[in-house]
N, CA, C and O atoms as a Tripos MOL2 file, in Angstrom:
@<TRIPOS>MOLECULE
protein
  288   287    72     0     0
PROTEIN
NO_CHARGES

@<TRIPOS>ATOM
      1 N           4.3180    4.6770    4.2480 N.3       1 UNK1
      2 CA          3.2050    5.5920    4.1380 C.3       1 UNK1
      3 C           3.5210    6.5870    3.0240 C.2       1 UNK1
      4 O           4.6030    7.1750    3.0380 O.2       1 UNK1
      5 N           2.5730    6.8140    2.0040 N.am      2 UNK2
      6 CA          2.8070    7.7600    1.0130 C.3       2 UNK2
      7 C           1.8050    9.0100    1.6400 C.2       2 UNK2
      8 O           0.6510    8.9000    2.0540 O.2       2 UNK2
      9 N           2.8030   10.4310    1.5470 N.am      3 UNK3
     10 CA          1.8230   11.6970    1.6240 C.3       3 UNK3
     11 C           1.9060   12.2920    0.0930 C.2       3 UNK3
     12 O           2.6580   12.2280   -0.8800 O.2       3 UNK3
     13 N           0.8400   12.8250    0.4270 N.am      4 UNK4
     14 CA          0.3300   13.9440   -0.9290 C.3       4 UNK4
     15 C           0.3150   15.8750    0.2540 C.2       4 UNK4
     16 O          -0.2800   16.3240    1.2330 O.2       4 UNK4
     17 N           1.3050   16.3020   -0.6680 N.am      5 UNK5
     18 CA          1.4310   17.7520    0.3370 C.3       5 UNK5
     19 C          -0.6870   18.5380   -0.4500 C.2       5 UNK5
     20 O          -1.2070   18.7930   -1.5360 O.2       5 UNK5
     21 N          -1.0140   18.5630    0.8450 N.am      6 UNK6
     22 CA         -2.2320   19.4080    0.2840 C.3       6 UNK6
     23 C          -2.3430   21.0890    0.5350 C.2       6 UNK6
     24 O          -3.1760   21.7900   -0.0380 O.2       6 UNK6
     25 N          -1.3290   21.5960    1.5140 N.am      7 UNK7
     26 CA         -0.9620   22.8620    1.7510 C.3       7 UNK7
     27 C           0.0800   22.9970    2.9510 C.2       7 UNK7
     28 O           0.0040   22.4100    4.0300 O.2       7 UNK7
     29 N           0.9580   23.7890    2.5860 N.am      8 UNK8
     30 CA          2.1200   24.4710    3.1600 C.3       8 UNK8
     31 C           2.4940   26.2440    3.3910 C.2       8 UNK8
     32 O           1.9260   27.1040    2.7190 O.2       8 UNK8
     33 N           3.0840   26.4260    3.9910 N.am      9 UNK9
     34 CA          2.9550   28.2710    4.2820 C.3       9 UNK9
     35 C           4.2150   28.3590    3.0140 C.2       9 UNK9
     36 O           5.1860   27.6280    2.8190 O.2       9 UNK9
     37 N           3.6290   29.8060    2.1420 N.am     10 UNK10
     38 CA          4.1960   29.7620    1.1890 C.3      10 UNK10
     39 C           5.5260   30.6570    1.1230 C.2      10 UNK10
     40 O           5.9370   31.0450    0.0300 O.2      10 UNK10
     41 N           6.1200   30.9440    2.1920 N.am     11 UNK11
     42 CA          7.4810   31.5560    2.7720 C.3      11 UNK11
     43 C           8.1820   30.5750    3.3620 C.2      11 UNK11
     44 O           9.2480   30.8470    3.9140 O.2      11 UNK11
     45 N           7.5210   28.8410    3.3230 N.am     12 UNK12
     46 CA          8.8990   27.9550    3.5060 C.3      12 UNK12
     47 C           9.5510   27.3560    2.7110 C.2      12 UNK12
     48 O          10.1870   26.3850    3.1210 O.2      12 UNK12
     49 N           9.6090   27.6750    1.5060 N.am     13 UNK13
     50 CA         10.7720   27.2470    0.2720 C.3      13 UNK13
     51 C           9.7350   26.0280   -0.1480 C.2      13 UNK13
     52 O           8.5850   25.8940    0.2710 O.2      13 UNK13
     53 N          10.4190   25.1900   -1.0640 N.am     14 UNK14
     54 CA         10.0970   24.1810   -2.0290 C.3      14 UNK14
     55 C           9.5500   23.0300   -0.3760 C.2      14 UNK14
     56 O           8.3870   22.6400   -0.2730 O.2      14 UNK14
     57 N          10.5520   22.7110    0.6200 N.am     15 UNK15
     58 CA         10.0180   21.0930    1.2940 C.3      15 UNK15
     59 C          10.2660   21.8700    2.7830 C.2      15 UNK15
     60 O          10.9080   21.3970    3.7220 O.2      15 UNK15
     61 N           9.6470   23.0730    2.7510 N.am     16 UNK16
     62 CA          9.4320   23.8670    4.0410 C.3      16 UNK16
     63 C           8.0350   23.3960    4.5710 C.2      16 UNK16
     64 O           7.1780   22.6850    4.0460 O.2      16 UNK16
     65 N           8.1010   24.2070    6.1290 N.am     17 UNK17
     66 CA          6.6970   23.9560    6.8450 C.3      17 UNK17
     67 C           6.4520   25.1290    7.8950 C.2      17 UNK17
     68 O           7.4040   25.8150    8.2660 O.2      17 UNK17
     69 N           5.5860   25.2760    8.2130 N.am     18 UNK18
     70 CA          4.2360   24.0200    8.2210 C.3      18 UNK18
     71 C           3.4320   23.7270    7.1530 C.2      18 UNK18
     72 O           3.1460   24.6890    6.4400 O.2      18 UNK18
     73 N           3.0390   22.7760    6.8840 N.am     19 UNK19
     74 CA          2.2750   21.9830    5.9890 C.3      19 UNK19
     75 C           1.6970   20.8910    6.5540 C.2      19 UNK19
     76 O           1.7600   20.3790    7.6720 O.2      19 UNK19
     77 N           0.8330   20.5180    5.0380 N.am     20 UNK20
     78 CA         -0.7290   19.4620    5.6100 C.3      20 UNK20
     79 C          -0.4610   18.5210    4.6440 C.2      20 UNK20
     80 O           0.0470   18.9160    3.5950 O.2      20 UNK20
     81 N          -0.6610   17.5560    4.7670 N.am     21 UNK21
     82 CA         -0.2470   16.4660    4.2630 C.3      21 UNK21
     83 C          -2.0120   15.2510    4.0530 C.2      21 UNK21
     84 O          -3.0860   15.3100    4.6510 O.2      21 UNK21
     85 N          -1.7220   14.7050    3.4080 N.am     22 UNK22
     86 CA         -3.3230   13.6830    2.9230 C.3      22 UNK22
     87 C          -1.9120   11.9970    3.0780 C.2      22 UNK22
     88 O          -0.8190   11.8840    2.5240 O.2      22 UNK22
     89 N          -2.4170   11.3080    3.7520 N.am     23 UNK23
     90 CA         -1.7420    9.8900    3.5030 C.3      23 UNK23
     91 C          -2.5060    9.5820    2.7090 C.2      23 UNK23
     92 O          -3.3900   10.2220    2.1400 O.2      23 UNK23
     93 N          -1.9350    7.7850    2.5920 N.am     24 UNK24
     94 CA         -2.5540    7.3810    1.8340 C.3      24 UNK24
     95 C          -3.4260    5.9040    2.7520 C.2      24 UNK24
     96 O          -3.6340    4.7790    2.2980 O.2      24 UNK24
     97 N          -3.8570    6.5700    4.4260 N.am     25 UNK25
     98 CA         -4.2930    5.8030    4.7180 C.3      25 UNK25
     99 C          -5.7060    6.2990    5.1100 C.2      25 UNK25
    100 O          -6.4710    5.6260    5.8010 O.2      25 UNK25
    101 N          -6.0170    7.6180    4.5800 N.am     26 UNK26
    102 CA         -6.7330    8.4560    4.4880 C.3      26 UNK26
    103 C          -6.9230    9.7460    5.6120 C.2      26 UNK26
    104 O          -7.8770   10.5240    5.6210 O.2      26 UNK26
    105 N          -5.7240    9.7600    6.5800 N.am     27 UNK27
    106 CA         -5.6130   10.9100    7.5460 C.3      27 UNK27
    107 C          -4.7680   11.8340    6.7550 C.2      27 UNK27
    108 O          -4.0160   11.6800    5.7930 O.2      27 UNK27
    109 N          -5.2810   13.2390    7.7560 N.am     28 UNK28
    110 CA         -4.0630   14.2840    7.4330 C.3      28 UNK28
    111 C          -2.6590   13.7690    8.3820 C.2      28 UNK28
    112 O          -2.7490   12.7880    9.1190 O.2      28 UNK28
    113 N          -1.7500   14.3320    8.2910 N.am     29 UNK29
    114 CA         -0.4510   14.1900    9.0050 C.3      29 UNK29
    115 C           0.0560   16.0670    8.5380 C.2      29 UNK29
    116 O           0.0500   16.4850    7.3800 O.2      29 UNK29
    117 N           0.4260   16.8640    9.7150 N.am     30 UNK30
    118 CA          0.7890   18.1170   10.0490 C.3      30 UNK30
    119 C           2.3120   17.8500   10.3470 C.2      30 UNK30
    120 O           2.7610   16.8950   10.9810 O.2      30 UNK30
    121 N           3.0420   18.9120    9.7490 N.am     31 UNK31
    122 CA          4.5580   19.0070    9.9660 C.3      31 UNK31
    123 C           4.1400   20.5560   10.1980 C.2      31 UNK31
    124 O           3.3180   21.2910    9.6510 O.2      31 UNK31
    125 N           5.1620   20.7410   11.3550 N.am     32 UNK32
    126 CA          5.7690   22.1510   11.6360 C.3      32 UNK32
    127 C           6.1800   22.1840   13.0430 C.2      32 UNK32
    128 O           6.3500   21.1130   13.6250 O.2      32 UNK32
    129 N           6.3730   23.3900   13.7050 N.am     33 UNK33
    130 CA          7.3410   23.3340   14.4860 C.3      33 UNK33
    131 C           7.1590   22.8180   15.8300 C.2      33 UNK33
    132 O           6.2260   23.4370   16.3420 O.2      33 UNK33
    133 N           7.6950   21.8590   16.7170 N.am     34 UNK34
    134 CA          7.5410   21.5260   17.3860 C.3      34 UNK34
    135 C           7.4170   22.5850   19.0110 C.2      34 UNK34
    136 O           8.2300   23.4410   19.3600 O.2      34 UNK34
    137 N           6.6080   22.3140   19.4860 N.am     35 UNK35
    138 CA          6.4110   23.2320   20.8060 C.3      35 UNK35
    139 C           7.2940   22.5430   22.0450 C.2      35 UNK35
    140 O           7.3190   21.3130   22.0790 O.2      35 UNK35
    141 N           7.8060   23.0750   22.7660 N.am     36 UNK36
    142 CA          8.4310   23.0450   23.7780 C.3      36 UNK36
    143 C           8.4850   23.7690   24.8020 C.2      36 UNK36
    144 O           8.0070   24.9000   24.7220 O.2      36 UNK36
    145 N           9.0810   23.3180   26.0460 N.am     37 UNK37
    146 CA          8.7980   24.0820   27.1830 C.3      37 UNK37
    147 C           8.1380   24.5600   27.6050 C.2      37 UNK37
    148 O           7.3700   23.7320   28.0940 O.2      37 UNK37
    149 N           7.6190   26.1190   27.9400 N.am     38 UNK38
    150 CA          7.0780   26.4870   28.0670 C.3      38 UNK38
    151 C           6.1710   26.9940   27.3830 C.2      38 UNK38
    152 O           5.6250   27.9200   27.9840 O.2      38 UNK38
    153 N           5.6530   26.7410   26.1090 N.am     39 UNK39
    154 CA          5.0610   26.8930   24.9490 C.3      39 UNK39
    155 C           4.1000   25.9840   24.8170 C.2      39 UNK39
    156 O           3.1050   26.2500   24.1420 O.2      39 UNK39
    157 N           4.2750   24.5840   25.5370 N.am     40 UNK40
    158 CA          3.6470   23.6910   25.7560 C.3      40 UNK40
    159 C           2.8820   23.7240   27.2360 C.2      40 UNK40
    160 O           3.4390   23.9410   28.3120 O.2      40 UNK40
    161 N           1.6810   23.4960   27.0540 N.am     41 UNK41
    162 CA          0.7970   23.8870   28.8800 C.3      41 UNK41
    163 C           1.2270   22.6850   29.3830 C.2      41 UNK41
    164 O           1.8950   21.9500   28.6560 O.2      41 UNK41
    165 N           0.9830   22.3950   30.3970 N.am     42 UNK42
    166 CA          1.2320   21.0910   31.3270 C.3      42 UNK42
    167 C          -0.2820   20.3560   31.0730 C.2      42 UNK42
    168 O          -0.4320   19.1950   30.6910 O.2      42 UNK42
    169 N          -1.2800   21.2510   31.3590 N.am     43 UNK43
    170 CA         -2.6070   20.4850   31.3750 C.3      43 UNK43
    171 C          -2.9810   19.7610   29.7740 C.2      43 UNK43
    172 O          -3.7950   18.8730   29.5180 O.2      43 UNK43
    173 N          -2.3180   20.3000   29.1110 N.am     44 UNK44
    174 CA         -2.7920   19.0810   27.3110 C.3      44 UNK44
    175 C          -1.5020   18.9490   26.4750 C.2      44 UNK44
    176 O          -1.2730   19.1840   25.2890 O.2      44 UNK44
    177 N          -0.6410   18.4400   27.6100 N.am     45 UNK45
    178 CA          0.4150   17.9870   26.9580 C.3      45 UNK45
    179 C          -0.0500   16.3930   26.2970 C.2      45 UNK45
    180 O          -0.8900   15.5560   26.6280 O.2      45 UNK45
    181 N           1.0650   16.4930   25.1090 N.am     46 UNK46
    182 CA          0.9380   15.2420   23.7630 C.3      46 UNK46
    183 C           0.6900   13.8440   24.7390 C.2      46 UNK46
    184 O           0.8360   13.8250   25.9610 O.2      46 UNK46
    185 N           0.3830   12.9780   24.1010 N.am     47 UNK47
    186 CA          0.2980   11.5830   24.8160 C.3      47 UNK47
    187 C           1.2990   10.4960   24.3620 C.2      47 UNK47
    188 O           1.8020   10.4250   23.2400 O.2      47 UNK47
    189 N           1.4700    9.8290   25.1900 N.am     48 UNK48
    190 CA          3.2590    9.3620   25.0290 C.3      48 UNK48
    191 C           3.1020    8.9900   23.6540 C.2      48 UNK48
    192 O           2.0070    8.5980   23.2510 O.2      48 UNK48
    193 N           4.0270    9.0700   22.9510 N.am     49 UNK49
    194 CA          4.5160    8.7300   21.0920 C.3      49 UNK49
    195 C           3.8290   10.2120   20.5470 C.2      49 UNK49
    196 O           3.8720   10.4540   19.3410 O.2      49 UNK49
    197 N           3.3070   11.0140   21.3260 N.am     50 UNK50
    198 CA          2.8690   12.2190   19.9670 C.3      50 UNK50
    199 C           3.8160   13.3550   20.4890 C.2      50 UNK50
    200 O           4.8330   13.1910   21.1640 O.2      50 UNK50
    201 N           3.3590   14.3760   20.1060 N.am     51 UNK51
    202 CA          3.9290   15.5790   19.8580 C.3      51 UNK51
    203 C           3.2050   16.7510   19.2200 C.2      51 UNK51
    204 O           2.8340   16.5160   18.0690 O.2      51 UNK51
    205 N           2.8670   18.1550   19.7700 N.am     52 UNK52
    206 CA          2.4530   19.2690   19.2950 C.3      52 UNK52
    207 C           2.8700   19.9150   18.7430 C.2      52 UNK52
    208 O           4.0920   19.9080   18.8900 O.2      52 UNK52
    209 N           2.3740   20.9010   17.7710 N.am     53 UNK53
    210 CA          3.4850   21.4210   16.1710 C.3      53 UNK53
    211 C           2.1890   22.8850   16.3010 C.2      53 UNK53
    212 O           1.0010   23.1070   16.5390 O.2      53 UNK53
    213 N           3.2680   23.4420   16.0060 N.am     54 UNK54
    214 CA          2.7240   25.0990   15.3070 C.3      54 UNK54
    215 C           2.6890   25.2370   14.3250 C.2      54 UNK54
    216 O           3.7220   25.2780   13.6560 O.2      54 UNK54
    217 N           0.8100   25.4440   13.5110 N.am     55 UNK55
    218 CA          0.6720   25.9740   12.1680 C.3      55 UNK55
    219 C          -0.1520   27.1000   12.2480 C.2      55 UNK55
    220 O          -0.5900   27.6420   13.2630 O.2      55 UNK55
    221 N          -0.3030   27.3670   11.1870 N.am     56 UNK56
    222 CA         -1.0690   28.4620   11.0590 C.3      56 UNK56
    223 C          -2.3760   28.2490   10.4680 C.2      56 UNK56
    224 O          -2.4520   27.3230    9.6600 O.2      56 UNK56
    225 N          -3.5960   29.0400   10.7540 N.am     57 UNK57
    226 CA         -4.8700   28.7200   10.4940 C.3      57 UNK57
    227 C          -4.7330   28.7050    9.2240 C.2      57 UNK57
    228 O          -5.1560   27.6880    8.6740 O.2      57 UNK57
    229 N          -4.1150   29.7940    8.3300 N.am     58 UNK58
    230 CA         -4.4970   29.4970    6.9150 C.3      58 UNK58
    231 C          -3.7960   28.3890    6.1090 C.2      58 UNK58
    232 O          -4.1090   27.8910    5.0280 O.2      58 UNK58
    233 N          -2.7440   28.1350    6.9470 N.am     59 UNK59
    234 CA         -2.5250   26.9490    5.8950 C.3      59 UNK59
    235 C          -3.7840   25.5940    6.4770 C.2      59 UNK59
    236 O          -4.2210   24.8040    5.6400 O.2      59 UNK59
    237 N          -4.0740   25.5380    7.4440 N.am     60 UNK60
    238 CA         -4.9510   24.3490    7.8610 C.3      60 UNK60
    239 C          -6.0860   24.5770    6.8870 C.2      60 UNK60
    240 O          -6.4380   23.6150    6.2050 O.2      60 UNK60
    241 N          -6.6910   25.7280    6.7450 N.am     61 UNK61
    242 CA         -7.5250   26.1500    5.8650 C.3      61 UNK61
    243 C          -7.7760   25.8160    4.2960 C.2      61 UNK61
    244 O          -8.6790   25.3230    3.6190 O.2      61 UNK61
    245 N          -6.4860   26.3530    4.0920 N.am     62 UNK62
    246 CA         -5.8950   26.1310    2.8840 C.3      62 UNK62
    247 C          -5.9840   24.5700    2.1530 C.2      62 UNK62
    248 O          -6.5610   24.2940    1.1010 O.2      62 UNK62
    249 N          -5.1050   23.5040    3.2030 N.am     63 UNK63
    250 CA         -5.0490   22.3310    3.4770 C.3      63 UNK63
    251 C          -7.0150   21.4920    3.0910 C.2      63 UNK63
    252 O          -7.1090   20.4510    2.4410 O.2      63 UNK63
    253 N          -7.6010   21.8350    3.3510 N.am     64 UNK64
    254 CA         -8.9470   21.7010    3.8920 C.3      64 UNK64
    255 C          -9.7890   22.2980    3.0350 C.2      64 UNK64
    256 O         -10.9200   21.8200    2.9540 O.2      64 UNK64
    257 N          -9.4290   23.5020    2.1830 N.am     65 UNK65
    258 CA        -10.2960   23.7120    0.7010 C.3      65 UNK65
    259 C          -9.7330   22.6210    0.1200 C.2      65 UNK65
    260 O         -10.5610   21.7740   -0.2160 O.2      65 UNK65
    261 N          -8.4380   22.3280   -0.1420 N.am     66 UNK66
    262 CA         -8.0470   21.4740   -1.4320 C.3      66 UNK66
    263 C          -8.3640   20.4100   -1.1070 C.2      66 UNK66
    264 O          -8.5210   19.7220   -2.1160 O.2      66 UNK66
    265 N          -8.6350   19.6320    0.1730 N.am     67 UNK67
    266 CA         -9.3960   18.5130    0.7210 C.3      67 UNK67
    267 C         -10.6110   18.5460    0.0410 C.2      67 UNK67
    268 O         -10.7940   17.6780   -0.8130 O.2      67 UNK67
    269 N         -11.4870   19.3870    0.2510 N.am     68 UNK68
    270 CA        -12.9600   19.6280   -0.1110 C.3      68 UNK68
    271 C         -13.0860   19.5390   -1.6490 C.2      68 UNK68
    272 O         -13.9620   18.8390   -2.1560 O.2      68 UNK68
    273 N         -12.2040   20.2540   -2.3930 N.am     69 UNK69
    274 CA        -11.9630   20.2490   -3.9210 C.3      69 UNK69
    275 C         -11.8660   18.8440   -4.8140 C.2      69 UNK69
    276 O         -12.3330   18.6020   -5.9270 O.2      69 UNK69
    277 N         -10.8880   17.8010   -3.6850 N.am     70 UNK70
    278 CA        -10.8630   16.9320   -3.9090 C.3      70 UNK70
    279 C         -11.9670   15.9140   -4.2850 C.2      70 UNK70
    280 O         -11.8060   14.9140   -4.9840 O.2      70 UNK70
    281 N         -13.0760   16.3200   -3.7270 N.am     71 UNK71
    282 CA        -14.1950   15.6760   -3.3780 C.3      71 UNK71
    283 C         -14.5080   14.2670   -2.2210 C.2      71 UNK71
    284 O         -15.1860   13.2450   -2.3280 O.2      71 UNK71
    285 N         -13.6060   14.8520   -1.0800 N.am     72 UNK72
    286 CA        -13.3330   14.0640   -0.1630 C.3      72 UNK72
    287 C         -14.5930   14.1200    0.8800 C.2      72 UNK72
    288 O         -14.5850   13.4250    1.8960 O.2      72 UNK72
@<TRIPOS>BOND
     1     1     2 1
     2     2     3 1
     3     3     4 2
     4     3     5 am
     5     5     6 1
     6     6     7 1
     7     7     8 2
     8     7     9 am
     9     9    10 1
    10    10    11 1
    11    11    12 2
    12    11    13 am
    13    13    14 1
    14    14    15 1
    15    15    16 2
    16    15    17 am
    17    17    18 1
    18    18    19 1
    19    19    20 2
    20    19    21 am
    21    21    22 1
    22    22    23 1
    23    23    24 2
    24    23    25 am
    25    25    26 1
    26    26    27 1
    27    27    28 2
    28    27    29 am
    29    29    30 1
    30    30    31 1
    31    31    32 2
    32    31    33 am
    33    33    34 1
    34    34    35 1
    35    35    36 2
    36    35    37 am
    37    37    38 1
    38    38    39 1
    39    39    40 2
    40    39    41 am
    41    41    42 1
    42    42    43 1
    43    43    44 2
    44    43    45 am
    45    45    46 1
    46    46    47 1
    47    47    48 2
    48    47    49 am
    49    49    50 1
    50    50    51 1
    51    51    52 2
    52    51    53 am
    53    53    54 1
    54    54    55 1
    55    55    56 2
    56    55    57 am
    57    57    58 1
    58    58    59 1
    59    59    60 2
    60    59    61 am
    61    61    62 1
    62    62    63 1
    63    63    64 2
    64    63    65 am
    65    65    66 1
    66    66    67 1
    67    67    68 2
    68    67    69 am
    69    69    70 1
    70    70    71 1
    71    71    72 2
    72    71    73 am
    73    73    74 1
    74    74    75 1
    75    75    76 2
    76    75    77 am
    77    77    78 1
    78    78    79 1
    79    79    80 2
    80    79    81 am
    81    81    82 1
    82    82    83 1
    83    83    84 2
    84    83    85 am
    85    85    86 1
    86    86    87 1
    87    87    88 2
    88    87    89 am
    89    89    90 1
    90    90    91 1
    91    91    92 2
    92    91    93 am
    93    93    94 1
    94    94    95 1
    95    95    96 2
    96    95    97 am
    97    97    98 1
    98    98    99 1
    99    99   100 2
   100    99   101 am
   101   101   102 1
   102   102   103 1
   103   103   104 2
   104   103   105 am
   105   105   106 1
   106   106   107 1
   107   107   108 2
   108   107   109 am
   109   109   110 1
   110   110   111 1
   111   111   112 2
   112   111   113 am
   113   113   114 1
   114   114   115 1
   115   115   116 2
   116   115   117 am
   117   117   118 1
   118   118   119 1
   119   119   120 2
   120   119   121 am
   121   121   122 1
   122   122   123 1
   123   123   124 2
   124   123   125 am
   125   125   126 1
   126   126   127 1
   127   127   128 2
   128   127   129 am
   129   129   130 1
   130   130   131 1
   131   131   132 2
   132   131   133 am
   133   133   134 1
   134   134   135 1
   135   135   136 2
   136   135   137 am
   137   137   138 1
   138   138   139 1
   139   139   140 2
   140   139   141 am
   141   141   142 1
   142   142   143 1
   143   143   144 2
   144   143   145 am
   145   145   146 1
   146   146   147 1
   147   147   148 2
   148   147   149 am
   149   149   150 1
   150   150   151 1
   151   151   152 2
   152   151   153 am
   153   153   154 1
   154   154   155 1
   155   155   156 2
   156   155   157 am
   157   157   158 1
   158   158   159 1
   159   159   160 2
   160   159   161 am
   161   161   162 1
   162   162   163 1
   163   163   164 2
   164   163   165 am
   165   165   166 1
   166   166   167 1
   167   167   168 2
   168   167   169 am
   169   169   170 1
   170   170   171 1
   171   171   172 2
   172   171   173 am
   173   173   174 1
   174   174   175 1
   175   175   176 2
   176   175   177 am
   177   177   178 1
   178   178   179 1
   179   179   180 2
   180   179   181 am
   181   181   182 1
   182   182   183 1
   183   183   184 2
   184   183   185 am
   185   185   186 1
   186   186   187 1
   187   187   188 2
   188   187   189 am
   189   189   190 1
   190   190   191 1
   191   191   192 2
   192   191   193 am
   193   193   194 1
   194   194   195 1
   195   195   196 2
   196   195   197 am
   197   197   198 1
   198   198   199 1
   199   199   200 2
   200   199   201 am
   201   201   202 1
   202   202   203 1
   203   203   204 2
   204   203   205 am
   205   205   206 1
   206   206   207 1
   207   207   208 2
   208   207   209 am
   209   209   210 1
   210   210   211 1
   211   211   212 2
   212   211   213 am
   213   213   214 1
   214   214   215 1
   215   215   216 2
   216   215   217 am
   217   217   218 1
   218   218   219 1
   219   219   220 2
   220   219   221 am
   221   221   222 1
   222   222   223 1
   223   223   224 2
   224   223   225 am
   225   225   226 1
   226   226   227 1
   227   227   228 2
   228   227   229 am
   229   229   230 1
   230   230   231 1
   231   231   232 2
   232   231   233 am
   233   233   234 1
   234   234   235 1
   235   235   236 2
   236   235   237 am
   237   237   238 1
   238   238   239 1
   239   239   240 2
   240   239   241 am
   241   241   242 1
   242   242   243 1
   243   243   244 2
   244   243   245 am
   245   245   246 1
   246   246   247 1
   247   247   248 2
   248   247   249 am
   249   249   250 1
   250   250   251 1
   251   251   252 2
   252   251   253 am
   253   253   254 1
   254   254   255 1
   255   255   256 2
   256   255   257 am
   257   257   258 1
   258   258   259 1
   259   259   260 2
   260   259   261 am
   261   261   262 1
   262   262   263 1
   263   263   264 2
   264   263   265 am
   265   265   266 1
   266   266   267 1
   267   267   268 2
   268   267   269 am
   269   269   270 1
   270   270   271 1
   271   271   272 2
   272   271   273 am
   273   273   274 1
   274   274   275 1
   275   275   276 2
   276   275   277 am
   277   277   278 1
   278   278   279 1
   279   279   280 2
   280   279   281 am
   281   281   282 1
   282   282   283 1
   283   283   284 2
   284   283   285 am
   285   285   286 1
   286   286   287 1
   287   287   288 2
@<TRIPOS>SUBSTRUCTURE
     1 UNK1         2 RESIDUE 1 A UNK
     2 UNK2         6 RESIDUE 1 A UNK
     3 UNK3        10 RESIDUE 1 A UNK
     4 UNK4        14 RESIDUE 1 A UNK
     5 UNK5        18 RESIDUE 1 A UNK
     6 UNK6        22 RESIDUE 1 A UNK
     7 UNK7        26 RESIDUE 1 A UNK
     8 UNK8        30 RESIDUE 1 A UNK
     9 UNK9        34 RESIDUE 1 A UNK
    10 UNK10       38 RESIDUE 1 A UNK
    11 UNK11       42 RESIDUE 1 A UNK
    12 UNK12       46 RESIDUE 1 A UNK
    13 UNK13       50 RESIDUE 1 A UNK
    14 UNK14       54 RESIDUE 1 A UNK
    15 UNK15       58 RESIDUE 1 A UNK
    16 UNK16       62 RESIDUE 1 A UNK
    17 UNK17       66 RESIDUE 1 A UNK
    18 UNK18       70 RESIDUE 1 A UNK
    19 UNK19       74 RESIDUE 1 A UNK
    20 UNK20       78 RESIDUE 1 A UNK
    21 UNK21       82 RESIDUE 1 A UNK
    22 UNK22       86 RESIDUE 1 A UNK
    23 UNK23       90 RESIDUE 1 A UNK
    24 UNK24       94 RESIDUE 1 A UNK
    25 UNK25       98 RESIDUE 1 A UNK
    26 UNK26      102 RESIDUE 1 A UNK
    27 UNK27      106 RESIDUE 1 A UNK
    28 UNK28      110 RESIDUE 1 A UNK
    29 UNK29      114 RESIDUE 1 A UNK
    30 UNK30      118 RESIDUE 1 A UNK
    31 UNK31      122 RESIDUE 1 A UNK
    32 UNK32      126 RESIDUE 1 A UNK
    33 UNK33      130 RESIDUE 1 A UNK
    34 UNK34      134 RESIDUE 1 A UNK
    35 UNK35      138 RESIDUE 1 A UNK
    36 UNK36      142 RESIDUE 1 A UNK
    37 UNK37      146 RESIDUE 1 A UNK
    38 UNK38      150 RESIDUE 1 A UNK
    39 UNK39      154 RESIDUE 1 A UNK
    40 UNK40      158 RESIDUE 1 A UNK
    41 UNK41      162 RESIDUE 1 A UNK
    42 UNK42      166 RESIDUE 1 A UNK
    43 UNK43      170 RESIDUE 1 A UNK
    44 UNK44      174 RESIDUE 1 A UNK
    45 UNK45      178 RESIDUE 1 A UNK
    46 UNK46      182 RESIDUE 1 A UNK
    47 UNK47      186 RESIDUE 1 A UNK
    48 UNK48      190 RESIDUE 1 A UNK
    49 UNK49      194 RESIDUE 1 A UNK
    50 UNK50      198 RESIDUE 1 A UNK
    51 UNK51      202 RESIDUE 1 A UNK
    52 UNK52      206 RESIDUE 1 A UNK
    53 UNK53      210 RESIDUE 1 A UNK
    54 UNK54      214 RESIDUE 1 A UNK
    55 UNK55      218 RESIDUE 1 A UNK
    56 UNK56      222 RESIDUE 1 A UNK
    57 UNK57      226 RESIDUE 1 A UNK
    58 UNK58      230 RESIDUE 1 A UNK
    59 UNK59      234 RESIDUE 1 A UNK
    60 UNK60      238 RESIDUE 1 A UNK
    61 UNK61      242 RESIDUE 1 A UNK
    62 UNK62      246 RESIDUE 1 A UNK
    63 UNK63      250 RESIDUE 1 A UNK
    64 UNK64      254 RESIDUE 1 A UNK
    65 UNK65      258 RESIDUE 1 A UNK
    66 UNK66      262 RESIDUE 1 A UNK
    67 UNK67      266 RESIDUE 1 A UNK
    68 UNK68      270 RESIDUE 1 A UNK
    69 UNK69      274 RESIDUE 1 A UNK
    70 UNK70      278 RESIDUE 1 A UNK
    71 UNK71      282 RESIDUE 1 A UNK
    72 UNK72      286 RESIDUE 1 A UNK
C-alpha cells in the first residue's frame, strides 16, 4: 500500500503524528495515538483487527481541505 501524508500536527517532527494519510486504494488511513484502557469506553470498543487512535480536529480538517484541493 502506498500513502501520500495529506496532514499531520505540526509539533510532531518530520514522520511524527497524528496524521492523515490518502492510500493509494483511495481511503484515508489515520496514525496517532492509540487509546487504551480506560480511555477506551466498553460500549464502542474497535472490532476485532482495528484499533482507536487520538487526533485532533484540526489536523482531520486540515487532512480534508487538502483532500478537497485535490479535487477529490
Amino acid at each position: 500500500m502506498e500513502l501520500e501524508l495529506l496532514a499531520k500536527d505540526g509539533m510532531s517532527g518530520d514522520k511524527g503524528c497524528p496524521s492523515v494519510y490518502l492510500s493509494d486504494t483511495g481511503e484515508f488511513v489515520v496514525q496517532g495515538v492509540e487509546l487504551e484502557g480506560s480511555d477506551l469506553p466498553e460500549s464502542t470498543g474497535p472490532l476485532p483487527g482495528g484499533t482507536a487512535v487520538r487526533i485532533s480536529p484540526e489536523v482531520v480538517f486540515a487532512a480534508v481541505e487538502h483532500y478537497r484541493r485535490r479535487g477529490m
